[in-house]
C-alpha positions, 0 to 999 in steps of 0.5 A: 428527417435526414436534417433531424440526424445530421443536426443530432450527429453534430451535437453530438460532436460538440459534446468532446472532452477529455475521457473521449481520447478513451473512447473510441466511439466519442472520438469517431462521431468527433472525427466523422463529423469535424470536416463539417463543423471544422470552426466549431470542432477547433475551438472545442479542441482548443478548450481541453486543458490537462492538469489546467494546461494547454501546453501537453508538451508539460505534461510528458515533461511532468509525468515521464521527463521527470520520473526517475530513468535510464538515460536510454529510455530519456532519448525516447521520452525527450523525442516523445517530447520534442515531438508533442511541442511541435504540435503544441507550437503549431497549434498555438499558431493555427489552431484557432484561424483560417491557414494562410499561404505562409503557413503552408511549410509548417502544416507540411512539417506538422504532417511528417511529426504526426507521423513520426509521433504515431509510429513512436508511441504505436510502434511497428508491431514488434513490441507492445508500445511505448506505453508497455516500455514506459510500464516495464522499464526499470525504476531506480527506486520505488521510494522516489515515484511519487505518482501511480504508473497508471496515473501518469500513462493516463495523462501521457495518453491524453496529452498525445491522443489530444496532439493526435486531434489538433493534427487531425484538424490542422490537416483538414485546415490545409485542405487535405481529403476529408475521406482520407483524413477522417479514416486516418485519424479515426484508424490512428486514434483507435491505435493509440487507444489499443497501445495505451492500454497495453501499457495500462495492463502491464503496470502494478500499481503497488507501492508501500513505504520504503525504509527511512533513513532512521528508525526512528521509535514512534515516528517511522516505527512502533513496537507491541512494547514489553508484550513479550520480553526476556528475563533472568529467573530462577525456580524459586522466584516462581510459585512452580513450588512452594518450597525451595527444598522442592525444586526441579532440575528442568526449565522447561516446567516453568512454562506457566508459572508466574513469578511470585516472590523473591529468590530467597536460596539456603547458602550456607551463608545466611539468607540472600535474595534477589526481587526483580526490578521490574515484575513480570505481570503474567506467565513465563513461557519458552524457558531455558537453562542458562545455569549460574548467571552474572547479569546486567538488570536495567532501571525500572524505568527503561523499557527493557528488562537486561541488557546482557547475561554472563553464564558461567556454565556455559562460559558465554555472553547473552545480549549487548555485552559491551563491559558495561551497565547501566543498571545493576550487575547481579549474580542469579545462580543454580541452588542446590537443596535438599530434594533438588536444584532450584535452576536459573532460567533465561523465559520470556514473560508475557504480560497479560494482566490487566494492570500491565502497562505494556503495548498489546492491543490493535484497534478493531473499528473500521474507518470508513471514507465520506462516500456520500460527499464522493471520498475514498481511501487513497492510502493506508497507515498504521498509528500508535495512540495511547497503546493501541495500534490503529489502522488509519485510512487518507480519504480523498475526493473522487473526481472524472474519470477516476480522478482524485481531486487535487486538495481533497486528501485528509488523515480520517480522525482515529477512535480513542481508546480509554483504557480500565486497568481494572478489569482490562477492558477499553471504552471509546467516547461516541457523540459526547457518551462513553461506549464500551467496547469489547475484546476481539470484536472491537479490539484485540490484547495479544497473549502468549495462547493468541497472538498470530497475524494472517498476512493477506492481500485482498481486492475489490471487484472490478469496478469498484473501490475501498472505501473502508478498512480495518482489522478483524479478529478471525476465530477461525484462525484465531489471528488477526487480518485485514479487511476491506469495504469497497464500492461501485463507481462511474469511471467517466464522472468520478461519481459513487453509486447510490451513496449511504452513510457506511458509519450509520450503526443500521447498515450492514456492511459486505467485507472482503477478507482472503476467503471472499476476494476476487482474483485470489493469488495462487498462494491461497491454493495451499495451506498457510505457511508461518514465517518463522522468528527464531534468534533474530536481532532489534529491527531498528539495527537493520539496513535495507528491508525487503518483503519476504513474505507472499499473501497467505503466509503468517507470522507469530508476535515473538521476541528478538532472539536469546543469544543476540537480545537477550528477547528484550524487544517484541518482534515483528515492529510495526510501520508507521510511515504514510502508505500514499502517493505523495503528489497525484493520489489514486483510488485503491482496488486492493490492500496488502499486509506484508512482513518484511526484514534484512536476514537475521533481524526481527523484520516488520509490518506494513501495508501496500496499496494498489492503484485501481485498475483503469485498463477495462476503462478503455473502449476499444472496440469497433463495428465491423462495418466501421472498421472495414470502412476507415482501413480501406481509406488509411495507408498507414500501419495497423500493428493492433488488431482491432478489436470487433464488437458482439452483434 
């Protein structure tokens, strides 16, 4: 019977690979039982390859040597480095063969770096680790990591809980005390299991697109085009009266009308008039007065309207007055008649007709990733097709412990959208059949009574991952947000639980908006706050963007300001850049709308991802009797307390 489990220990001891180094109990039945099997135990060591390398000095090099730092952080990486290859190099030499005399003086060195290594990474119990610093130190610019923070810690602990074991076995190969080296480095790894995770716990993970160098339209942008936009009107071109000689005096009582007809006033002269070039298909809002005007009209073409207006009563520029036009300058005046005074006014016009070849809509079709062949979404973007906003997810292949396989990530294929100017209505195409689809269900038109975002962000429950997100129209709050699908998965093989087909038409799909997501932030605790857009400027003009919006908050879909733009630009603009890690992708555990914008122009919006969450991967805990066990054998130093298992 004892044979039975000495032999079951041992296979046991076989079976090590890469997750054990995040296992604590995998690791003591290596340590416990290498002694034994010493021959056997090295050559299984000898197979473990990270990123396809045995060289784990190329992993600290990839994954910290090379990430944008301080040149004070890069003296202790390089040490982290230096001291990682000399393990590398004595592996090289020993690892797979009997010591002999000659190689005392190295296994002799190799004892003095061991320790060196641990007190680096592990620290004296002053600080959190290296790993903690690594995660907090400061980053240049986020714009230039091309990896998750989690993702690199991971491979960095790899790379040293793996030096940690060759030491381990080169110092048995030297003859040193089994009880005392099997303590060492079973009491040593479950450190590096503690610090790492530390680190781990101070990463964010969040990461979203930067600014480009240039704001470039239908590539790093798009924009909601002419849905709302400026113009000159005066009262007579409107159907507010039918008779001129029935004009009011007031701006504020054309909210709603519609412009109907060309402005024909009694001059004294004879009859004039001024038909505008490019018609308002809708209804006027946020009119105010501008009185007898001089204003530049630009082609139908262009996709604005004016490019600047001269009040004479006001004695004062409205837009990008530069002495020129590329239009035709007009004059839009004040008339006096009989009963009153037809008033030229400075509206926004929103374009809501059916006819209207203004952008206005967002797609609301989820995207779902292939879970039954093991993908999730690792990025997120928006697009433009045919004048429809879509939101577009990257699937990517899920592998071991939470990996992304290298070579796997795909852009999903969007929906298209046929659009009927007819009656206003969108159809897509299904298996070879047109499908129709329908307004605020399967897709939203912006208008001037319901054209509010809700800015979210939105998490998946611990363990598991997005697999699917869209947009969704909310009657609650009549306004548009974001959802997300997620799933369960096993961190150790990478493998999606109980896969189904998410795009089956059956199956009914359990969506985490901001009311059912867990670990809401605290914004959630009060009411939403509407970001104002008043008087701000064309964001493509802008410098830097910052994020000034917090989840919770929403925003209006207005026009740039009167004065500066003459709100000739639908504001805020949209991003259109990838949101994705550009070299190792990771699985997603949450998604963020945002706003973001330089002071005084009209700003845009984006998404930011976040990493999933490895650090409740770690098993870290011990058995009392283990850990009374091994501490009276290690004279080292613990700065980690150990955490006890239930009984």
């Amino acid at each position: 019977m004892r044979l039975l489990i000495f032999l079951s220990i041992v296979s046991l001891g076989q079976s090590i690979d890469l997750s054990a180094v995040f296992d604590i109990d995998d690791l003591i039945v290596f340590i416990k039982t290498a002694g034994s099997r010493l021959s056997e135990a090295a050559d299984e060591l000898n197979d473990l390859k990270i990123d396809g390398t045995k060289k784990y000095a190329e992993v600290i090099d990839t994954y910290l040597i090379q990430v944008p730092h301080t040149d004070k952080d890069g003296e202790k990486y390089q040490k982290l480095k230096d001291l990682v290859e000399k393990i590398d190099q004595a592996w090289d030499n020993l690892g797979t063969k009997d010591p002999g005399d000659d190689d005392k003086t190295q296994l002799t060195a190799l004892a003095m770096t061991r320790d060196e290594l641990y007190d680096l990474y592990v620290g004296n119990g002053t600080s959190d680790g290296l790993p903690a610093e690594i995660a907090t130190a400061e980053v240049p610019n986020m714009c230039q990591l091309t990896n998750p923070d989690q993702v690199r810690l991971k491979k960095i602990h790899q790379a040293v809980a793996l030096s940690e074991l060759r030491a381990f076995i080169l110092n048995l190969k030297a003859g040193e005390d089994n009880q005392k080296a099997v303590a060492k480095g079973i009491m040593q790894s479950e450190e590096y299991i503690l610090t790492s995770r530390l680190g781990f716990e101070e990463t964010s993970d969040n990461f979203h697109a930067c600014d480009p160098s240039e704001h470039i339209r239908g590539e790093t942008f798009g924009e909601f085009m002419g849905l709302f936009q400026g113009l000159v009107v005066n009262e007579g071109h409107t159907n507010n009266k039918s008779e001129i000689s029935k004009c009011g005096e007031s701006c504020d009582k054309l909210d709603d009308t519609r412009i109907e007809k060309c402005f024909k006033p009694l001059d004294g002269y004879g009859e004039t008039s001024h038909c505008h070039r490019k018609k308002c298909l809708g209804r006027l809002f946020e009119c105010m007065s501008v009185q007898d005007t001089n204003v530049c009209e630009l082609e139908p073409t262009s996709d604005r309207r004016f490019s600047w207006l001269w009040s004479e009563g006001q004695q004062k520029h409205y837009g990008k007055y530069d002495g020129d036009c590329e239009g035709n300058v007009t004059d839009i005046k004040d008339r006096e008649g009989p009963s009153g005074i037809c008033v030229t006014c400075l509206c926004t016009c929103a374009e809501e007709d059916p006819p209207s070849k203004a952008t206005r809509t967002v797609s609301l079709l989820p995207q779902f990733a292939d879970i039954k062949k093991n993908m999730v979404v690792t990025g997120v973007r928006f697009q433009e097709n045919n004048k429809v906003f879509h939101v577009q997810i990257e699937e990517s292949k899920l592998g071991p412990l939470g990996e992304i396989l290298s070579g796997t990530s795909k852009w999903k294929k969007l929906d298209s959208f046929t659009y009927d100017p007819k009656n206003g209505t969108f159809q897509t195409s299904k298996r070879l059949r047109k499908q129709q689809l329908y307004d605020n269900l399967d897709y939203k038109i912006f208008n001037r009574d319901s054209r509010t975002v809700n800015l979210d962000k939105v998490e998946t429950p611990y363990g598991e991952v997005i697999v699917g997100v869209s947009l969704v129209y909310s009657q609650d709050d009549d306004a548009v947000q974001i959802q997300i699908l997620s799933w369960p998965f096993d961190c150790k093989t990478g493998e999606l639980k109980d896969p189904i087909n998410l795009e089956d038409e059956d199956v009914v799909h359990d969506w985490i908006t901001w009311k059912n997501s867990p670990r809401k932030p605290s914004f959630y605790d009060n009411d939403r706050s509407e970001i104002e857009l008043s008087s701000l400027d064309d964001p493509a003009l802008a410098p830097k963007n910052q994020i000034v919006s917090n989840p919770n908050d929403k925003v209006k879909i207005g026009t740039t300001g009167y004065e500066v733009d003459m709100g000739q630009h639908t504001i805020p603009y949209i991003t259109l850049q990838d949101v994705t890690y550009s070299d190792k992708k990771t699985a997603l555990a949450g998604l963020e709308l945002y706003y973001a914008r330089t002071e005084g122009f009209g700003g845009f919006l984006g998404f930011t991802i976040q990493g999933y969450d490895f650090s409740k991967d770690f098993q870290n805990k011990m058995n009392q009797d283990d850990i009374d066990k091994y501490q009276a054998d290690f004279d080292g130093q613990l700065p980690r307390e150990i955490p006890v298992k239930d009984m």
